[in-house]
Backbone as XML, in Angstrom:
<?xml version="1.0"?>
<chain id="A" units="angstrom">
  <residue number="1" name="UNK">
    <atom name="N" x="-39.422" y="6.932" z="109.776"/>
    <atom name="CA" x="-39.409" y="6.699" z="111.205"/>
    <atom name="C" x="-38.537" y="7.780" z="111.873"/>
  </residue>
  <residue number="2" name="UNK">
    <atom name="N" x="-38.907" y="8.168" z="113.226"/>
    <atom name="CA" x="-38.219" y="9.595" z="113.237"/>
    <atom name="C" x="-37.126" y="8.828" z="114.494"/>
  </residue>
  <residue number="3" name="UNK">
    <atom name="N" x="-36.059" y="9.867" z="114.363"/>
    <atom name="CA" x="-34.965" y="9.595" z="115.152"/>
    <atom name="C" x="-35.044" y="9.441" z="116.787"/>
  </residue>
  <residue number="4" name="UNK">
    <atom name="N" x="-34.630" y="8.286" z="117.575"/>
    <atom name="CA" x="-34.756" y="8.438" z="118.613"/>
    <atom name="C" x="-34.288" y="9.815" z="119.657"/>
  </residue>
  <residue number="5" name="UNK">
    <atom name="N" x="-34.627" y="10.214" z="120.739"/>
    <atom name="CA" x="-34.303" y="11.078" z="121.283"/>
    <atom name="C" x="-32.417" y="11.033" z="121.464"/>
  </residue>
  <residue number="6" name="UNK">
    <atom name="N" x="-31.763" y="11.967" z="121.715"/>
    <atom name="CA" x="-29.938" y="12.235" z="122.165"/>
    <atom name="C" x="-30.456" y="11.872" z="123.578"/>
  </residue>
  <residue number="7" name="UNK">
    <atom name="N" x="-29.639" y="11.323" z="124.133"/>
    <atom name="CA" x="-29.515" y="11.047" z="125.486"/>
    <atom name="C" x="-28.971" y="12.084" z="126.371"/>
  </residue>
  <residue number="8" name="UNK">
    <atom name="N" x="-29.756" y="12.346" z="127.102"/>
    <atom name="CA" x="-29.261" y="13.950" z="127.849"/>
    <atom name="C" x="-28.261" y="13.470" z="128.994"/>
  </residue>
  <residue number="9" name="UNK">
    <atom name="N" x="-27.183" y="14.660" z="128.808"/>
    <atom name="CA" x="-25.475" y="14.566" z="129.237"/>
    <atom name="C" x="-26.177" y="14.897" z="130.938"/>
  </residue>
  <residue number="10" name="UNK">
    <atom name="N" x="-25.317" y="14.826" z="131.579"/>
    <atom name="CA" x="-25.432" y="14.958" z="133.268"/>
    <atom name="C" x="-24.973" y="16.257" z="133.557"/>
  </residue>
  <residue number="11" name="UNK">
    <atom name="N" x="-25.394" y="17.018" z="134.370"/>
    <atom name="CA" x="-25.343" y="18.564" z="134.672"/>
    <atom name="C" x="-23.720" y="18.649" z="134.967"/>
  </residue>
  <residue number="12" name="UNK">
    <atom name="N" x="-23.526" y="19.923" z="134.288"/>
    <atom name="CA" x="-22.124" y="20.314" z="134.706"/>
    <atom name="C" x="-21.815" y="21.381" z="135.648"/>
  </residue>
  <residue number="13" name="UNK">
    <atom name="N" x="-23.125" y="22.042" z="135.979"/>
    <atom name="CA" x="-23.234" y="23.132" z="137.255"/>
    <atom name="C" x="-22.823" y="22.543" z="138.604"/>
  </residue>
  <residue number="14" name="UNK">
    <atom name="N" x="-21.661" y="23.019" z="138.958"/>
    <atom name="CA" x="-21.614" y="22.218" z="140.167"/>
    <atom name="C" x="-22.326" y="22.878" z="141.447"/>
  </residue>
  <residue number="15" name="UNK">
    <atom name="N" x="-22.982" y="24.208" z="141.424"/>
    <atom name="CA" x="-24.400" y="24.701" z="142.193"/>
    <atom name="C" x="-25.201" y="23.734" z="142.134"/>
  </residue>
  <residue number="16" name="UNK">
    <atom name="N" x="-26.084" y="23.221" z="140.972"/>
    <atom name="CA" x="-27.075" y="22.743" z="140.791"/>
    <atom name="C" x="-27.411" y="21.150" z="141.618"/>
  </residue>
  <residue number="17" name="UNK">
    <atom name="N" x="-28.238" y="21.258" z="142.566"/>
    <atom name="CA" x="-28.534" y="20.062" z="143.387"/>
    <atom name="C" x="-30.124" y="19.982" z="143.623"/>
  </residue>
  <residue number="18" name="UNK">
    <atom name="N" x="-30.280" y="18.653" z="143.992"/>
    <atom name="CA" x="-31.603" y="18.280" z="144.781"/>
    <atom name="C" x="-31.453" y="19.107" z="145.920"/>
  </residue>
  <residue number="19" name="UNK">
    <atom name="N" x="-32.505" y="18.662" z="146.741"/>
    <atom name="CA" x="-32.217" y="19.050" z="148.602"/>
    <atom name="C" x="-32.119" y="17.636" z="149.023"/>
  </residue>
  <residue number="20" name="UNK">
    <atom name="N" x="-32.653" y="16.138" z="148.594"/>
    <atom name="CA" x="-31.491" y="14.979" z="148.715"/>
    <atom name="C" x="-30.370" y="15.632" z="149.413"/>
  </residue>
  <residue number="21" name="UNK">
    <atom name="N" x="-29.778" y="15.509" z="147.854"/>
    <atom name="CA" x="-28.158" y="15.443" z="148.153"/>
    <atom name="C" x="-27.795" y="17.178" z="148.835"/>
  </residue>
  <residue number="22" name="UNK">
    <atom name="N" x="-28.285" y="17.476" z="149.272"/>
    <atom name="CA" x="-27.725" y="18.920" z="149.708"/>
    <atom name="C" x="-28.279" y="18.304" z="150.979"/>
  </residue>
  <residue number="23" name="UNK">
    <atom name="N" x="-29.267" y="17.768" z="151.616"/>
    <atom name="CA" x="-28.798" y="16.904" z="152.722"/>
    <atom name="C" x="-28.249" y="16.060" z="153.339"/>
  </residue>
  <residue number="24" name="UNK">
    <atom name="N" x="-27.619" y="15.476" z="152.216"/>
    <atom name="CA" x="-26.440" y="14.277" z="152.153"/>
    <atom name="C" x="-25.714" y="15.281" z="152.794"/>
  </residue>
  <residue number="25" name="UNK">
    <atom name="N" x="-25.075" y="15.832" z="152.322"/>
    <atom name="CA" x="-24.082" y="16.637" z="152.502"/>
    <atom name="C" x="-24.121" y="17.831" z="153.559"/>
  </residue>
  <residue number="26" name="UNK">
    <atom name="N" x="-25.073" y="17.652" z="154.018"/>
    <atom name="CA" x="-25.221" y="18.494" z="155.486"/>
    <atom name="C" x="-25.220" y="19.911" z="155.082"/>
  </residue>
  <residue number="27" name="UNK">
    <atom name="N" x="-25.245" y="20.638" z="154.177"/>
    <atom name="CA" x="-25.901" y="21.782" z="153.643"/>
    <atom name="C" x="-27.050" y="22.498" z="153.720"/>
  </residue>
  <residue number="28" name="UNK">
    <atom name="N" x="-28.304" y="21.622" z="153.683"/>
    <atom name="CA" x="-29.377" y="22.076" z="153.983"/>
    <atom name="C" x="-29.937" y="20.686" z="155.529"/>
  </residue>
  <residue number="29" name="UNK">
    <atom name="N" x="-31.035" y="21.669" z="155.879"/>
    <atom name="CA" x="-32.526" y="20.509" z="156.733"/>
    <atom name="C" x="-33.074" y="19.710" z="156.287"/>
  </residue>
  <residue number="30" name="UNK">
    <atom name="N" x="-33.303" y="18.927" z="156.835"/>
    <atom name="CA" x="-34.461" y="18.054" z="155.778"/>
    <atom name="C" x="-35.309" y="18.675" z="156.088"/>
  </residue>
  <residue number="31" name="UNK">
    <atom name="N" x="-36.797" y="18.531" z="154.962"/>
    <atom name="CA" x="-37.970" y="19.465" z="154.797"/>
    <atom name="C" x="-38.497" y="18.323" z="155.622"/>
  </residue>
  <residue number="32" name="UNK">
    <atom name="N" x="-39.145" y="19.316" z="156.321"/>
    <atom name="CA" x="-40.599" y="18.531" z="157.696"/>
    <atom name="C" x="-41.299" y="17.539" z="156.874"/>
  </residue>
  <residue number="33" name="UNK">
    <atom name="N" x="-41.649" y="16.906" z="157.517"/>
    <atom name="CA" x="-42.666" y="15.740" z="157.368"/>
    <atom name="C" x="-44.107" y="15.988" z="157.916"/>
  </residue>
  <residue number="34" name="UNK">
    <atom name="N" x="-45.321" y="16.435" z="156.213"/>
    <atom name="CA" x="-46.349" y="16.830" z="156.804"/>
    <atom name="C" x="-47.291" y="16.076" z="158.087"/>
  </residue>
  <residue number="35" name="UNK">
    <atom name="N" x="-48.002" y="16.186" z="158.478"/>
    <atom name="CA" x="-48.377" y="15.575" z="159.992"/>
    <atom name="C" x="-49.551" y="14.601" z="158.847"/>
  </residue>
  <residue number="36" name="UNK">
    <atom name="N" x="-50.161" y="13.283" z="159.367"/>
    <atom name="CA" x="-50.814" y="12.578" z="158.818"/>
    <atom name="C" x="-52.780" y="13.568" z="158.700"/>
  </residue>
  <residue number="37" name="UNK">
    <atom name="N" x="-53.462" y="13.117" z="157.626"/>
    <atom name="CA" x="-54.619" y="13.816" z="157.502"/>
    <atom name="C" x="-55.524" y="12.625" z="158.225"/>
  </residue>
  <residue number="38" name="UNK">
    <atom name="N" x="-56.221" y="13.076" z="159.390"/>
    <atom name="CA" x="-57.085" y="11.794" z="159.691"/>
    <atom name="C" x="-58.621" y="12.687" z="159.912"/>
  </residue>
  <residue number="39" name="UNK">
    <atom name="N" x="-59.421" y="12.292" z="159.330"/>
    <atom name="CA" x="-61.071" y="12.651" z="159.969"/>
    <atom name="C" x="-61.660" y="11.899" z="160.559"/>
  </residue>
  <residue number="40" name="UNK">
    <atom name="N" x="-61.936" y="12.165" z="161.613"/>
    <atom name="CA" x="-63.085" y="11.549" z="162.267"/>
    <atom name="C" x="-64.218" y="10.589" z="161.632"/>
  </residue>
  <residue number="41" name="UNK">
    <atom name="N" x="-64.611" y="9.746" z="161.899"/>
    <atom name="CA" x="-65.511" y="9.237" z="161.147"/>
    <atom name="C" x="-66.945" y="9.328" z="161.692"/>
  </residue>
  <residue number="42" name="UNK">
    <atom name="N" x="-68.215" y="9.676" z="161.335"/>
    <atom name="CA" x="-69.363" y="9.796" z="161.806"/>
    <atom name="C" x="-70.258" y="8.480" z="161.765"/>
  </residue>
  <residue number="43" name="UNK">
    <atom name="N" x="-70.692" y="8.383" z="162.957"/>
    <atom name="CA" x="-71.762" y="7.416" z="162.701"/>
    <atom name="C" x="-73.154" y="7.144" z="163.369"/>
  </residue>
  <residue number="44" name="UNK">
    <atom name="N" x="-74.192" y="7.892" z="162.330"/>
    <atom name="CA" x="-75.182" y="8.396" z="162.806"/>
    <atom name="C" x="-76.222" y="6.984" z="162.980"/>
  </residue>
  <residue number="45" name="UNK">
    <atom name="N" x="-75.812" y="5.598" z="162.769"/>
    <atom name="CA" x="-76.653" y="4.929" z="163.100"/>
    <atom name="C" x="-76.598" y="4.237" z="164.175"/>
  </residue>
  <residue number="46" name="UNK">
    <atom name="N" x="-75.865" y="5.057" z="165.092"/>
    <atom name="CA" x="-75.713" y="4.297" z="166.630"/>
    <atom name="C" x="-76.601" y="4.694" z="167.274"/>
  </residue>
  <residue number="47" name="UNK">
    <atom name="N" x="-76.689" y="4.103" z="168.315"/>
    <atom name="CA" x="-78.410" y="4.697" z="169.379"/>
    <atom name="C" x="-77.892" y="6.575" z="169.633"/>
  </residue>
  <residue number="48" name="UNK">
    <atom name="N" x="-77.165" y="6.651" z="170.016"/>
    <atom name="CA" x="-76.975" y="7.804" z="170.525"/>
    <atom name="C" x="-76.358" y="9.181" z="169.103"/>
  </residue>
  <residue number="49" name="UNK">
    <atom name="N" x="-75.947" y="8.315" z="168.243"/>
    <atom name="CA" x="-75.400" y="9.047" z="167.040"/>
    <atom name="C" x="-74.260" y="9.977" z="167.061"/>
  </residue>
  <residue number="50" name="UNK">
    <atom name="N" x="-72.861" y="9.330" z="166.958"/>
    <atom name="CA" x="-71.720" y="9.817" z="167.442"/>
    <atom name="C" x="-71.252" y="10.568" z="166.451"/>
  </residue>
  <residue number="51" name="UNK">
    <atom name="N" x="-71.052" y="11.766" z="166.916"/>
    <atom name="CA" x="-70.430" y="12.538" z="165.618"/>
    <atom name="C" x="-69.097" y="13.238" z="166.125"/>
  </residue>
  <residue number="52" name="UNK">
    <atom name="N" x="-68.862" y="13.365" z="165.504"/>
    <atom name="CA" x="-66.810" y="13.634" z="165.989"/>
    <atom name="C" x="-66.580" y="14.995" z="166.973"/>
  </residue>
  <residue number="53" name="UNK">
    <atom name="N" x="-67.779" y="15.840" z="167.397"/>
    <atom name="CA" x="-67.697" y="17.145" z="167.602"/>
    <atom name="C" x="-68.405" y="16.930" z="169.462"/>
  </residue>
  <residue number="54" name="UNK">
    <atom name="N" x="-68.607" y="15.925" z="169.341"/>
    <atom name="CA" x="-69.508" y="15.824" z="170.618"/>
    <atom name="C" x="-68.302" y="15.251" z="171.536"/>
  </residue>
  <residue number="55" name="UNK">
    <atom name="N" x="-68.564" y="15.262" z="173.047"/>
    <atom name="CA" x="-67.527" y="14.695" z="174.044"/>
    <atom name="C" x="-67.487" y="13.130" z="174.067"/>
  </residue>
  <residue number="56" name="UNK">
    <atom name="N" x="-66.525" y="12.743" z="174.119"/>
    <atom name="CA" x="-66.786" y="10.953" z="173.951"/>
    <atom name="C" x="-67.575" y="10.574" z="175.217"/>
  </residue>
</chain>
């Protein structure tokens, strides 16, 4: 049976960070928040057949 993994020690670089905690700490921005993806939805079985490109 093979040996379980060593449990890995916690970084001793005191450079080394998330951007979290480097925004905790007011160091960096927080990274933008992408804008939501929405499409139009088509629906060609209406009398008139509304498609997302036409004027409402």
């Amino acid at each position: 049976m093979p040996e379980p993994p060593a449990a890995a020690s916690p970084r001793r670089d005191p450079t080394a960070a998330d951007t979290t905690s480097l925004v905790a700490l007011g160091r960096e921005e927080p990274p933008p928040i992408p804008a939501p993806v929405f499409q139009e939805p088509v629906y060609p079985s209406l009398p008139n057949g509304y498609a997302p490109d036409e004027p409402a």
